[in-house]
C-alpha positions as CSV (number, residue, x, y, z in Angstrom):
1,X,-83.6,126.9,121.2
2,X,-81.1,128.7,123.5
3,X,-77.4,127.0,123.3
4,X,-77.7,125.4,126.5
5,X,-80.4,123.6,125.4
6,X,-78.9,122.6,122.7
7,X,-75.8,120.7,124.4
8,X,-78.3,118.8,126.2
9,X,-77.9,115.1,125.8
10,X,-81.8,113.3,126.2
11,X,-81.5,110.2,128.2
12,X,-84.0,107.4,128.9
13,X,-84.1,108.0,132.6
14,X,-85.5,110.1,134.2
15,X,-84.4,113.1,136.2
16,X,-81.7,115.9,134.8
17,X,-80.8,115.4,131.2
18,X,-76.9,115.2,130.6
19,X,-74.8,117.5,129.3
20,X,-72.4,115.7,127.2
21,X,-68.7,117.3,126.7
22,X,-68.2,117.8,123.2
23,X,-66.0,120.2,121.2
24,X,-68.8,122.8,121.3
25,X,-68.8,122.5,125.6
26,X,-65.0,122.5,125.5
27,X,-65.4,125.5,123.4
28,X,-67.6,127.6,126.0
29,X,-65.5,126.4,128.7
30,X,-62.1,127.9,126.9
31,X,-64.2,131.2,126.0
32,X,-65.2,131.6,129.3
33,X,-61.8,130.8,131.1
34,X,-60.1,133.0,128.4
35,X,-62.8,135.9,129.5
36,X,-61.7,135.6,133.3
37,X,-64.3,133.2,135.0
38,X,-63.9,131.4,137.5
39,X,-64.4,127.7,137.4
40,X,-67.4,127.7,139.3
41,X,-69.1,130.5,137.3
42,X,-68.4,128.1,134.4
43,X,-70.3,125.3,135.7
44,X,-73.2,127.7,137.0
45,X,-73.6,128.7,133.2
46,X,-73.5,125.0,132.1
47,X,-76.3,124.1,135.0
48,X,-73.3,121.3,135.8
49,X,-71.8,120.1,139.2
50,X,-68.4,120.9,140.2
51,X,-67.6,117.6,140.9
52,X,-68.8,117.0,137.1
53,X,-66.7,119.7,135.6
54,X,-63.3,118.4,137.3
55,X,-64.7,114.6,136.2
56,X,-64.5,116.3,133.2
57,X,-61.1,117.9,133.0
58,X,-59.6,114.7,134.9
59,X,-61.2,112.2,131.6
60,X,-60.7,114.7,128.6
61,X,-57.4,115.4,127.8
62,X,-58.6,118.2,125.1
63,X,-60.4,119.7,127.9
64,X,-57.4,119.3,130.1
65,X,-54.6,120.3,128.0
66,X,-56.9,123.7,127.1
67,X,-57.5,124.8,130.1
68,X,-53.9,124.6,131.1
69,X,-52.7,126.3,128.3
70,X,-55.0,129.0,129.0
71,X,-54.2,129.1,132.9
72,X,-50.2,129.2,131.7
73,X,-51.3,132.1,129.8
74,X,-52.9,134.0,132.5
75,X,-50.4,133.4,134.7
76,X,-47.9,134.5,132.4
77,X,-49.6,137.9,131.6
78,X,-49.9,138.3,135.6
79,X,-46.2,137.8,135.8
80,X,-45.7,140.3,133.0
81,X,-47.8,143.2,134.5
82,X,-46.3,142.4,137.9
83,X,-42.6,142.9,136.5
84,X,-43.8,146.3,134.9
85,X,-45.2,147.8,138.0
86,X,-42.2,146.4,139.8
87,X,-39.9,148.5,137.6
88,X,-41.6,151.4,136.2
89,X,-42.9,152.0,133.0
90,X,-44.0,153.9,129.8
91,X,-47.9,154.9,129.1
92,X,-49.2,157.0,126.0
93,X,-52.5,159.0,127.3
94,X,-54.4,160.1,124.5
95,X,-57.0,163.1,126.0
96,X,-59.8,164.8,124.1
97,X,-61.0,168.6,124.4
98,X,-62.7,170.6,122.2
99,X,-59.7,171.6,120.4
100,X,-58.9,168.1,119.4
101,X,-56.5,164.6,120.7
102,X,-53.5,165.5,122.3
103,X,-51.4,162.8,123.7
104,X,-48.3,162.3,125.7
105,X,-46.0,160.2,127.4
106,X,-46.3,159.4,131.0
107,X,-43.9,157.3,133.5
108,X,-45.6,155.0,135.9
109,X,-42.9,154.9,138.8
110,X,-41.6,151.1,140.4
111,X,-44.3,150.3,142.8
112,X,-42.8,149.0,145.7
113,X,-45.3,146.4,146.7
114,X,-44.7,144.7,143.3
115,X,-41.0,145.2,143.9
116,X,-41.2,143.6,147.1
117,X,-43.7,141.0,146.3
118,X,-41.2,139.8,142.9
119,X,-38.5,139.6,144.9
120,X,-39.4,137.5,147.7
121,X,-40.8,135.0,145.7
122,X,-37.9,135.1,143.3
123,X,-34.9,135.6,145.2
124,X,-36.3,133.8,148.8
125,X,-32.4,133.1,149.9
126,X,-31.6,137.0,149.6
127,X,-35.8,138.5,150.2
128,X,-37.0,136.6,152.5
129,X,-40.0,138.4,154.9
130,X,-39.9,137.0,157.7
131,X,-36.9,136.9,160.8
132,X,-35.0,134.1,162.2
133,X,-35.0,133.9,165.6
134,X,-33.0,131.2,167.6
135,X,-34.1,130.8,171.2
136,X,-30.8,129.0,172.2
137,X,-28.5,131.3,171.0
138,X,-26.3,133.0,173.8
139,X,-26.2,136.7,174.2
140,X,-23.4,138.8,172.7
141,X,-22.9,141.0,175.9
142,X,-22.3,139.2,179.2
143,X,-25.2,140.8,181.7
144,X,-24.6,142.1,184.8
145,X,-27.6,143.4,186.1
146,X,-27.5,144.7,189.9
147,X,-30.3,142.6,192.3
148,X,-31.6,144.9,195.4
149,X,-29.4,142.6,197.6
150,X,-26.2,144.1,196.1
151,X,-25.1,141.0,193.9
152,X,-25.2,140.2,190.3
153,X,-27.4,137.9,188.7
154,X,-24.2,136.2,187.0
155,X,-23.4,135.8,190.5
């Protein structure tokens, strides 16, 4: 019997059997989060709805609380890898060649994207991307632009 199968709930009516979440369901949900699927992929392996998975995570609080720890965690190794390519860092490359392993030390140099990427959404009031631009304001230097009739436009 494949495992699927075996989560399988029989019910008296008829149509698609339910899939009852139990410990064992919370468990292949966690695994398969923890691997790096996505939600949907989850619920395509289960043969469940969307709406039935986030049911689900809304009415179990196991459930819930698991899969938020391991999105935290995720996130948090994101932010991690982010803030090394942001500001550069160490690598050991271990090559093989007929005469044996040799390794050695390489630098991976600040990528700037990162750098530019951590600091505009950690320091918005100093990073920001994007320009102010106030319509209203008046210029700094007073015109005086020349018409073909010989007056100015100030005039």
């Amino acid at each position: 019997m494949k495992k699927s199968q075996e989560i399988i709930k029989p019910s008296n009516k008829s149509g698609r059997p339910s899939i009852v979440c139990d410990n064992r369901v919370i468990k292949i949900i966690t695994d398969m989060l923890i691997l790096g699927a996505e939600h949907k992929e989850v619920c395509k392996a289960l043969g469940i709805s969307a709406s039935t998975y986030y049911k689900w995570r809304k009415e179990n609080k196991k459930l819930s609380n698991a899969i938020e720890e391991i999105e935290h965690l995720q996130t948090d190794n994101v932010e991690k890898s982010l803030y090394k390519r942001a500001t550069g860092f160490w690598v050991t490359e271990t090559t093989t060649n007929k005469s044996g392993e040799s390794t050695k030390e390489r630098y991976i140099v600040p990528d700037t994207a990162a750098l530019i990427f951590w600091l505009t959404n950690r320091r918005k009031d100093k990073w920001q991307n994007k320009q102010v631009h106030d319509v209203n304001a008046r210029p700094l230097v007073k015109r005086n632009v020349k018409r073909f009739d010989g007056h100015t436009e100030d005039e």
